[in-house]
C-alpha positions as CSV (number, residue, x, y, z in Angstrom):
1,X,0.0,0.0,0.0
2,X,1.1,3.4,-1.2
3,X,0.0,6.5,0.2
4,X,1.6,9.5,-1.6
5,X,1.5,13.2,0.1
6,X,0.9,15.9,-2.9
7,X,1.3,19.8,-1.6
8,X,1.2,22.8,-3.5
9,X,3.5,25.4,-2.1
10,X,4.1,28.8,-2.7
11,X,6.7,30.6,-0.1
12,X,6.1,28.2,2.5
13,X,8.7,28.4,4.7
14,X,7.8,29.4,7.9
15,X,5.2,26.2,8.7
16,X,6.6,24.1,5.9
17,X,9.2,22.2,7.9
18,X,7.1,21.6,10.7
19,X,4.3,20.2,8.4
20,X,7.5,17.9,7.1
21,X,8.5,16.7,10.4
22,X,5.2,15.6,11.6
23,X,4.5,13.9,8.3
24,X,7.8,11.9,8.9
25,X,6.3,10.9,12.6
26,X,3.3,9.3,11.1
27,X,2.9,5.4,12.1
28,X,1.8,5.1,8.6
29,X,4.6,6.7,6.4
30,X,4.2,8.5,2.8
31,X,6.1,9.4,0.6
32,X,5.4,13.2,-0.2
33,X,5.4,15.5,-3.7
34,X,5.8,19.3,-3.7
35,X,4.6,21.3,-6.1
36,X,6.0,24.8,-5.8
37,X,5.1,27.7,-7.5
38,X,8.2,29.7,-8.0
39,X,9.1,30.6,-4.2
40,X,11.5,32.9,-3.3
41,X,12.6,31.6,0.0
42,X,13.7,28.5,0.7
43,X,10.8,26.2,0.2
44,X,12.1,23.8,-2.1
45,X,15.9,23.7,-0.2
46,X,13.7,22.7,3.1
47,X,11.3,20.0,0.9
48,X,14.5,18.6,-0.4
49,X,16.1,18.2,2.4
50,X,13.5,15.8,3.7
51,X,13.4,13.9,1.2
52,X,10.5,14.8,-0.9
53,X,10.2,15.0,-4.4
54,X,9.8,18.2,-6.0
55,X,8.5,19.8,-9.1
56,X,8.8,23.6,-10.0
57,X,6.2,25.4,-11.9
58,X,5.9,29.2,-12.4
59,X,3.6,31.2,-10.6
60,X,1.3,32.4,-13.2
61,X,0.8,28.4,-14.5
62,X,-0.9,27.9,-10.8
63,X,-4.3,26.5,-10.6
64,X,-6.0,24.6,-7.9
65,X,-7.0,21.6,-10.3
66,X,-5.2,21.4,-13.1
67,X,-1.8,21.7,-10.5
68,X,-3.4,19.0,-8.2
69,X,-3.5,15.9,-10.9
70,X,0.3,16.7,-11.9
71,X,-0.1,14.1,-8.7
72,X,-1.7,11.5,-12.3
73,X,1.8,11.3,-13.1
74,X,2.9,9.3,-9.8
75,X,1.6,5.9,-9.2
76,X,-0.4,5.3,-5.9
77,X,-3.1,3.5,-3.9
78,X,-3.9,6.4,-2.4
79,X,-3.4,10.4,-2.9
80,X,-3.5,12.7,0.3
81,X,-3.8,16.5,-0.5
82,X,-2.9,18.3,2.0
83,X,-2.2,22.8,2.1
84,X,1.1,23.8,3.5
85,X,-0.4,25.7,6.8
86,X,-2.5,21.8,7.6
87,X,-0.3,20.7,10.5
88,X,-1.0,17.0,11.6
89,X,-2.6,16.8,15.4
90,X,-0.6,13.5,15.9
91,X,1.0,10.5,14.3
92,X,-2.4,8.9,13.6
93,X,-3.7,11.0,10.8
94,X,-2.7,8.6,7.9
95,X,-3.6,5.6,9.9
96,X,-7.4,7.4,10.6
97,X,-7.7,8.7,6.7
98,X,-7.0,4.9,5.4
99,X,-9.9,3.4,7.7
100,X,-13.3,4.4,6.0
101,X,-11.2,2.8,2.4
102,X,-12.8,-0.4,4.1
103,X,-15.7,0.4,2.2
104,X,-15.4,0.4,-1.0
105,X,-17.5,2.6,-2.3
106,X,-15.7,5.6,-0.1
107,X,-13.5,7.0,-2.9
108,X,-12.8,10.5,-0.3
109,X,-12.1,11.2,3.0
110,X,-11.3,14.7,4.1
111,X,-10.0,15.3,7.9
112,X,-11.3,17.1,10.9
113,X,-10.0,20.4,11.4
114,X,-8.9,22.3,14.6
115,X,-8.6,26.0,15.0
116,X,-5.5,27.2,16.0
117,X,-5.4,28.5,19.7
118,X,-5.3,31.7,18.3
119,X,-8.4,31.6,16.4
120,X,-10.5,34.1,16.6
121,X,-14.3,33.0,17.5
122,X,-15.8,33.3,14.0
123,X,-12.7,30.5,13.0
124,X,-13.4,28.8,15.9
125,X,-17.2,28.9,15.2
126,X,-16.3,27.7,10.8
127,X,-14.3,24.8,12.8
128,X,-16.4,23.7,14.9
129,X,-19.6,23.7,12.5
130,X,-17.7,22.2,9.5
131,X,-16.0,19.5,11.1
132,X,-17.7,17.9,14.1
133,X,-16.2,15.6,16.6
134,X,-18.2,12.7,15.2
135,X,-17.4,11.0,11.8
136,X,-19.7,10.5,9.1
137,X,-20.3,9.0,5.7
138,X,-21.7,11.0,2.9
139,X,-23.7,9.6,0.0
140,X,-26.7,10.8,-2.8
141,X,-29.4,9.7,0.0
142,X,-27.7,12.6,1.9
143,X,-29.0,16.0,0.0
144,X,-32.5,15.4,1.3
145,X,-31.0,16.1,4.5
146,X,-27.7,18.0,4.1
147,X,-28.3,20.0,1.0
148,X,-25.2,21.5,-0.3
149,X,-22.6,20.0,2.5
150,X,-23.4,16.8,0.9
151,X,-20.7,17.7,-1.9
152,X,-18.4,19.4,1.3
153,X,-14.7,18.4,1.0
154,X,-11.5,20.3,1.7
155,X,-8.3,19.7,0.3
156,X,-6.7,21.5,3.2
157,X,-6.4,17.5,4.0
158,X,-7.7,15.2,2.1
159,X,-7.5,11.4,0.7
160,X,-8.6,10.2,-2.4
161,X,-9.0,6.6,-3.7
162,X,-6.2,6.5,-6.4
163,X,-7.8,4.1,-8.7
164,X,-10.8,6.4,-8.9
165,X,-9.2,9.4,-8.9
166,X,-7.4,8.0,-12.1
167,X,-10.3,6.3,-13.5
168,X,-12.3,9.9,-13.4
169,X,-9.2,12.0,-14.5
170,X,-8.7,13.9,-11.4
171,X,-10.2,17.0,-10.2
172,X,-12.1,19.1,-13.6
173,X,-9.2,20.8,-15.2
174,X,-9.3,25.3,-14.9
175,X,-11.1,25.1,-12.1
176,X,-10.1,28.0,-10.0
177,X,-11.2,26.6,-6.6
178,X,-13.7,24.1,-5.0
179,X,-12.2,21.6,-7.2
180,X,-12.2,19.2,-4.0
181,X,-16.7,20.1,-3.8
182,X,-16.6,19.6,-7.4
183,X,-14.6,16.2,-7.3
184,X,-17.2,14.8,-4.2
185,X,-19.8,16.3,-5.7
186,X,-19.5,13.9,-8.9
187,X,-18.4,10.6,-7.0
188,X,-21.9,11.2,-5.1
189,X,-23.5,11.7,-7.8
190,X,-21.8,9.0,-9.6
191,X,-22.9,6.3,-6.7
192,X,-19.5,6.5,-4.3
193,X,-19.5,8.1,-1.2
194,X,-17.2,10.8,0.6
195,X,-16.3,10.2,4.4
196,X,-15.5,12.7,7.3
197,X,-12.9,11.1,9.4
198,X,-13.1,13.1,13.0
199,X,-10.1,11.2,14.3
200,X,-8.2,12.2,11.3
201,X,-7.2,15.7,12.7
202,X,-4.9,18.7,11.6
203,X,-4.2,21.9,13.1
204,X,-5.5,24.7,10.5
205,X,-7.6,27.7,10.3
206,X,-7.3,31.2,9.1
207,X,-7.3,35.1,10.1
208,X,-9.2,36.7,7.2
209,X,-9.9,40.2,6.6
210,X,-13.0,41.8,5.3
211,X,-11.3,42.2,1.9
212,X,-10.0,38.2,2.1
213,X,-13.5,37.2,2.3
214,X,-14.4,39.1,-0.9
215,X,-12.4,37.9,-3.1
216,X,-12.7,34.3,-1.7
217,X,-16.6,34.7,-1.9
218,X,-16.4,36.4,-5.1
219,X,-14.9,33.1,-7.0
220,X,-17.3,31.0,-5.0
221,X,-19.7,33.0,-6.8
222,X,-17.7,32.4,-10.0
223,X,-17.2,28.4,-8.9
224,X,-21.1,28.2,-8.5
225,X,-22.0,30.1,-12.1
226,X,-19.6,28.2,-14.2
227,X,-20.5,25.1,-12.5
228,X,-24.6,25.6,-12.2
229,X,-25.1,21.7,-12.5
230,X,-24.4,21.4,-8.6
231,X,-26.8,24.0,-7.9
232,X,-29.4,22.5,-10.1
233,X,-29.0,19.0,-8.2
234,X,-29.0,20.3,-4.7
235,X,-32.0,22.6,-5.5
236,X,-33.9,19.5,-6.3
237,X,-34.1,19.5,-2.0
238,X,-32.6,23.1,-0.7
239,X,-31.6,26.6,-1.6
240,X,-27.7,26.8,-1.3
241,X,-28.4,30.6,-0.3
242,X,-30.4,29.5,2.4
243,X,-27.9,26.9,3.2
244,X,-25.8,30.5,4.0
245,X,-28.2,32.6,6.1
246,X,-28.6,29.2,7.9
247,X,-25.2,28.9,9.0
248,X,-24.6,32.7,9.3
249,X,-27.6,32.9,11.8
250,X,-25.7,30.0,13.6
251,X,-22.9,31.7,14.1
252,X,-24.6,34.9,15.3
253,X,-26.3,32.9,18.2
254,X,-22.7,31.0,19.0
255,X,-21.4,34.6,19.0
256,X,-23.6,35.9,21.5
257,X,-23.1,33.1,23.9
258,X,-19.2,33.3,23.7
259,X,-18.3,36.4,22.3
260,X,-20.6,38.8,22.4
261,X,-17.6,41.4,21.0
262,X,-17.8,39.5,17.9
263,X,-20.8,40.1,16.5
264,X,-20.4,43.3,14.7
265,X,-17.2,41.7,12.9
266,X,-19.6,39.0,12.1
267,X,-22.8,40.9,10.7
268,X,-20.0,43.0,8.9
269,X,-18.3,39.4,7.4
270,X,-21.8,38.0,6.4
271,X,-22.5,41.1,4.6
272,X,-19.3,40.5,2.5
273,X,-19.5,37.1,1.7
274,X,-23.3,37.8,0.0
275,X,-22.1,41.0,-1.9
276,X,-19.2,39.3,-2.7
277,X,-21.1,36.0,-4.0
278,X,-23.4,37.5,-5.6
279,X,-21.4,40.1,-7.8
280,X,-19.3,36.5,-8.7
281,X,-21.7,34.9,-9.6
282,X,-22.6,37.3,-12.2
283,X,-19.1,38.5,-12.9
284,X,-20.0,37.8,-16.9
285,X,-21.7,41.0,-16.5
286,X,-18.8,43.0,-15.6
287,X,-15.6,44.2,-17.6
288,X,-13.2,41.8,-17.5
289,X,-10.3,44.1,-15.4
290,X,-13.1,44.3,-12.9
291,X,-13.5,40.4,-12.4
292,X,-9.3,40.4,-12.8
293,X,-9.4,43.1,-10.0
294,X,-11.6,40.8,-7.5
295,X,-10.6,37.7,-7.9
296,X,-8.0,35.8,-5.8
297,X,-6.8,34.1,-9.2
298,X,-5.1,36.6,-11.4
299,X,-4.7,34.3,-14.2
300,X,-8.9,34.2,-14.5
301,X,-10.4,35.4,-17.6
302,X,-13.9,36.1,-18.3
């Protein structure tokens, strides 16, 4: 049994070697691929150094997809994606990913995720609410009751079935994000299932601004236009909108039992994400420096 590690990198330095070492602790070991994107500090000296193969791309070639199944070239039983600020929680997260494979119709199983200690309490709320202490398995009998986080997956840590993930070609080339919702989103709908392993856990979560949020909620506005035949299925039993004021409304009564001092950020951050969605998701009716302007991906073209 193979297990390969594939992680985009891009100036990774300062949490890259720890993510290395910990990945060298596991009781299960891997062997691990970088794929760097023209850094400018160290990175690749530090991923060579352990060991790890490497292979260089320039910046501007980046994509979130089409980057991910350079990891078709390598032969595996099983491909773990994993970002380079996704620190394991112990030496068990291999071992705990591999379990659900026992089924197999699991071609997917994503990790849990814990919030740094110095998350704030919206991150710690996204945490908490996302990834659950208890583990699940995900299937097409699921939308009637989970909606859109049926197709939820995060690449952040995740581990696909490599003989699927071959047979399918990967993740849908160009796409400029949610290619992991995109990938779980056809398996389901192809029959296979996606698993949430909660004993499978790494260390990761983000401080976002205001203007973060926009452009990450302006190509998930994008993500959803371009790819309207997830809407269209999970419509068939919820609105993905008010799959969003759900969990924003969540996180407002969290808020005000634990941090009451949050709540303006919060009302401010919801507000964001929906003007932000929305204008994505009908960025083919703005000029083309505008949706160059507010996406994350400058390499995007309308």
């Amino acid at each position: 049994m193979k297990v390969l590690v594939i992680i985009p990198t891009l100036n990774a330095a300062k949490v890259f070697k720890d993510l290395l070492k910990l990945l060298k602790k596991q009781t299960i070991l891997s062997q691990i691929l970088i794929i760097d994107s023209s850094s400018i500090d160290n990175t690749v000296q530090i991923a060579k150094t352990a060991d790890a193969e490497v292979i260089e791309i320039s910046r501007s070639d980046f994509n979130h997809a089409t980057t991910r199944n350079l990891a078709l070239q390598k032969e595996a039983d099983f491909y773990l994606f994993m970002t380079q600020d996704a620190l394991p929680y112990d030496d068990k997260l291999v071992e705990n990913l591999l379990k659900p494979f026992e089924d197999e119709d699991v071609v997917v199983i994503y990790a849990r995720q814990i919030p740094h200690e110095d998350a704030d309490p919206i991150e710690k709320f996204a945490r908490e609410t996302n990834y659950p202490p208890v583990s699940f398995v995900k299937s097409k009998e699921s939308l009637k009751k989970m909606g859109i986080k049926t197709f939820f997956c995060s690449n952040s840590c995740a581990m696909y079935r490599a003989s699927y993930f071959k047979k399918v070609g990967g993740f849908t080339e160009g796409l400029i994000m949610n290619e992991d919702m995109a990938f779980a989103a056809r398996a389901i709908l192809d029959g296979k299932k996606v698993a949430y392993a909660a004993d499978a856990k790494v260390w990761h979560s983000h401080r976002y601004t205001a203007k973060d949020l926009f452009k990450r909620y302006f190509d998930i506005g994008i993500f959803f236009k371009t790819n309207g035949w997830i809407q269209e299925e999970v419509n068939k039993y919820s609105s993905t909108e008010s799959t969003g004021v759900k969990q924003a409304k969540k996180e407002l009564v969290y808020l005000f039992k634990n941090a009451p001092l949050s709540l303006p950020k919060s009302v401010l951050f919801s507000m964001t994400k929906y003007v932000a969605y929305r204008l994505g998701y009908n960025y083919d009716h703005l000029p083309s420096r505008l949706v160059k302007r507010l996406s994350l991906h400058k390499s995007f073209h309308s």
